[in-house]
C-alpha positions in Angstrom: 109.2 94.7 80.2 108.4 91.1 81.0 105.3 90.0 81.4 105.2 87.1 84.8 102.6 84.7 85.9 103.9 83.6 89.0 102.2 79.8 90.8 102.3 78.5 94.4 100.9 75.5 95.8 98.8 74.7 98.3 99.2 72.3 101.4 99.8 68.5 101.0 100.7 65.7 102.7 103.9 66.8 105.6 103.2 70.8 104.6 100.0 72.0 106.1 100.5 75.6 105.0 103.3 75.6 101.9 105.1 79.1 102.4 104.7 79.5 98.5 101.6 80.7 99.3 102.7 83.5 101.4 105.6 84.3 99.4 103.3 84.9 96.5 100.9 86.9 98.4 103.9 88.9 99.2 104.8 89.4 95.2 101.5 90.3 95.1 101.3 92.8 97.5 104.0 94.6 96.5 103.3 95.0 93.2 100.5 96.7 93.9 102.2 98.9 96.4 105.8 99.6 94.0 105.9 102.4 91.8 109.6 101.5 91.1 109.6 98.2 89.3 110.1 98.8 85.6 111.8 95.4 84.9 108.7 93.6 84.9 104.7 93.7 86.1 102.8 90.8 87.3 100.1 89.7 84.9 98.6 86.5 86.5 99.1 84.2 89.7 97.3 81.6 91.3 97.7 79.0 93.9 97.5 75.5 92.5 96.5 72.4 94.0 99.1 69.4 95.0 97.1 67.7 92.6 98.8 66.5 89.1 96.1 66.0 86.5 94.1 69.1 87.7 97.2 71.3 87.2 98.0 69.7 83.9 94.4 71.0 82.6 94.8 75.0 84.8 97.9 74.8 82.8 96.3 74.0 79.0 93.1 75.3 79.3 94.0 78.1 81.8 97.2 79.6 81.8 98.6 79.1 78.2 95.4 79.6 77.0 95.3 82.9 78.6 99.0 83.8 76.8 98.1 82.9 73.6 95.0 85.0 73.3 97.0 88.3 75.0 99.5 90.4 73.1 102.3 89.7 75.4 105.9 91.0 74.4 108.3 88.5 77.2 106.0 86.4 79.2 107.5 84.3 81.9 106.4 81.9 84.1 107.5 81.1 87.3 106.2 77.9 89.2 107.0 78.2 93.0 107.2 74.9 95.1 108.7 73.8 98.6 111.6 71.5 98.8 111.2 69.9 102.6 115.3 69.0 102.4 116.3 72.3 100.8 118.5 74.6 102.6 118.4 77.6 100.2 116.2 78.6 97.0 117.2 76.3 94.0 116.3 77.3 90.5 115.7 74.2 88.8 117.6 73.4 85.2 115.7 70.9 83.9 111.9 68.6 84.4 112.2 64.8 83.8 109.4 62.9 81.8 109.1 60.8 85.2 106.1 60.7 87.7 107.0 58.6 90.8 105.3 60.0 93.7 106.4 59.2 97.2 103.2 60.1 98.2 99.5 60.0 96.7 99.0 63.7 95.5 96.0 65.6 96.9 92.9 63.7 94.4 94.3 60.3 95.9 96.8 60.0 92.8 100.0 57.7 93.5 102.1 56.7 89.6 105.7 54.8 90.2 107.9 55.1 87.6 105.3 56.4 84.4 106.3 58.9 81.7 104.7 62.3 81.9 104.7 62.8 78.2 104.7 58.9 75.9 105.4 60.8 73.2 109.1 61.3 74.4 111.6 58.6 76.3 110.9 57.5 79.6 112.9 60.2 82.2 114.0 62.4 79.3 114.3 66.0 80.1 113.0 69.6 79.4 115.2 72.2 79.6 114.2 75.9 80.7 115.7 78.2 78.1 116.9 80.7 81.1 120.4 81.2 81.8 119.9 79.5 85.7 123.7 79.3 86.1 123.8 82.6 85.6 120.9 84.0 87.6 122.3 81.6 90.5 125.6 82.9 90.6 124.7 86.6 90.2 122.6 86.5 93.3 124.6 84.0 95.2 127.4 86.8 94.5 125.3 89.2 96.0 125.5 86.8 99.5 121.9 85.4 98.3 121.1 81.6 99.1 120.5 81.0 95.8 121.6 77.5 94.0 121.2 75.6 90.1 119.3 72.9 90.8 119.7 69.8 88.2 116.8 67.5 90.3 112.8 68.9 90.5 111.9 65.4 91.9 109.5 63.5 90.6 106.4 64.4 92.6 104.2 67.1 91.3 106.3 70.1 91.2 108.7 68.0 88.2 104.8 66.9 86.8 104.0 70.9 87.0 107.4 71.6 85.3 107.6 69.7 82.6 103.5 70.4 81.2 105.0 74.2 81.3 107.9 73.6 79.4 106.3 71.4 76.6 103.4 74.0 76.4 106.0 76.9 76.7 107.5 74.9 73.6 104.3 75.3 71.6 103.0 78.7 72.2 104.3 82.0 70.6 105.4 83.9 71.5 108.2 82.3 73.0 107.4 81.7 77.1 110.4 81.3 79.7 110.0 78.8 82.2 111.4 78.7 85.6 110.6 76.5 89.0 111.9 77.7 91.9 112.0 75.1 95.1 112.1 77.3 98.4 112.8 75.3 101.4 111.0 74.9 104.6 110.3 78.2 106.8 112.0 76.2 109.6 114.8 76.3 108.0 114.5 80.0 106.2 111.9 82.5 108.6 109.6 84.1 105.9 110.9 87.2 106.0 114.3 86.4 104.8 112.7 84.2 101.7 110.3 87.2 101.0 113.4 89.4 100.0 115.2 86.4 98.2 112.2 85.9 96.2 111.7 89.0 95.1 115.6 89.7 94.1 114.6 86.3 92.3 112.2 87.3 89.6 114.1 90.8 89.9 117.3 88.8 88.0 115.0 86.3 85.7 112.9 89.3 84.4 116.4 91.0 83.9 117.9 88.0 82.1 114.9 87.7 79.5 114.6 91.7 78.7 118.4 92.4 78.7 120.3 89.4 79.8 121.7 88.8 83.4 124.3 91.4 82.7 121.5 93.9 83.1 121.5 94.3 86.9 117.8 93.3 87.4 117.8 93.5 91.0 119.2 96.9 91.2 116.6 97.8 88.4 113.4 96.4 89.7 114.3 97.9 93.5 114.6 101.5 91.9 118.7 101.5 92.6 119.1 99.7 95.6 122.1 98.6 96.0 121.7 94.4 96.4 125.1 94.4 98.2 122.9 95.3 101.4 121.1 92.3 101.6 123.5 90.0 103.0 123.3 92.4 106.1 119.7 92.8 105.9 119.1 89.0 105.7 121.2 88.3 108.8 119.3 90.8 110.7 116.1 88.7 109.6 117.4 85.8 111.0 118.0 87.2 114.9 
């Protein structure tokens, strides 16, 4: 069974409440509620500022601290963030060792153009070790709006990325890594990104205890069948 820590963000500049916050409360809630989910259990979640350096330290001190002192068997990480021009949930491939913030983040905090990490070239990138291609086209299969993503930006979620994936890097056992950019509840109501986020981690939990090829949606639902959704999501919509 894996093991997830699951982050949202708070609000910041343009996004006075960011649905990742809902969307986790959500995970939450249900896992408290399911008796059916034997794919993977929720082990820690949080809501993070918009705020670079304070997340670099939650992550360090906080999070991976937390995973190296616990017995864990597949721990995995998923970052949540909103994507104000997405159109559909993007699992993203890779973080660049970039900060260029269009905006200051929430402690005032406005680089152009600076490495994340010196220790590594200028926008070089971390790659998540989870088959995204995969997960993607397994759920966009299932009529999901689910995408690979090859560009987290270069404002905080890409800063949030890339600490996880060189701290993943260093900690065993071995942590997967995922962001996930949800777009804008104008453009997807909450209800419909609530089911998409759950089938989600269903398929990234699936991938990392048995490989995509599992079925972890049908698995974490207790046998639903996921070729319902498509259905059920347009029904969300009206």
């Amino acid at each position: 069974m894996a093991e997830l820590f699951i982050t949202a963000f708070g609000g910041f500049q343009g996004v006075s409440r960011n649905p990742t916050e809902d969307l986790l409360e959500d995970v939450v809630g249900r896992c408290k509620d399911s008796k059916t989910n034997d794919l993977w259990k929720l082990v820690g979640h949080t809501v993070l500022p918009v705020a670079a350096k304070e997340v670099e330290t939650w992550l360090k001190d906080t999070l991976y601290g937390k995973i190296l002192s616990n017995n864990y068997s597949h721990p995995v990480v998923v970052h949540m963030g909103v994507d104000k021009e997405a159109t559909e949930y993007r699992l993203e491939t890779y973080a660049a060792n970039e900060a260029s913030f269009r905006c200051p983040d929430q402690a005032g905090w406005q680089p152009s153009q600076e490495s994340i990490d010196d220790s590594h070239p200028f926008a070089s990138k971390l790659l998540t070790d989870l088959p995204v291609s995969v997960i993607a086209g397994l759920l966009k299969a299932q009529g999901l709006p689910v995408e690979q993503s090859f560009d987290a930006g270069r404002f905080v979620c890409n800063w949030t990325y890339y600490h996880s994936l060189r701290l993943a890097l260093e900690t065993r056992p071995r942590v997967h890594v995922v962001f996930v950019h949800v777009p804008p509840l104008a453009v997807m109501p909450l209800e419909e990104q609530k089911e998409v986020m759950w089938h989600v981690l269903a398929e990234v939990a699936g991938a990392v205890v048995g490989g995509p090829e599992k079925g972890g949606v049908e698995d974490a639902l207790g046998g639903v069948d996921a070729r319902r959704l498509p259905s059920l999501l347009r029904a969300l919509r009206r």
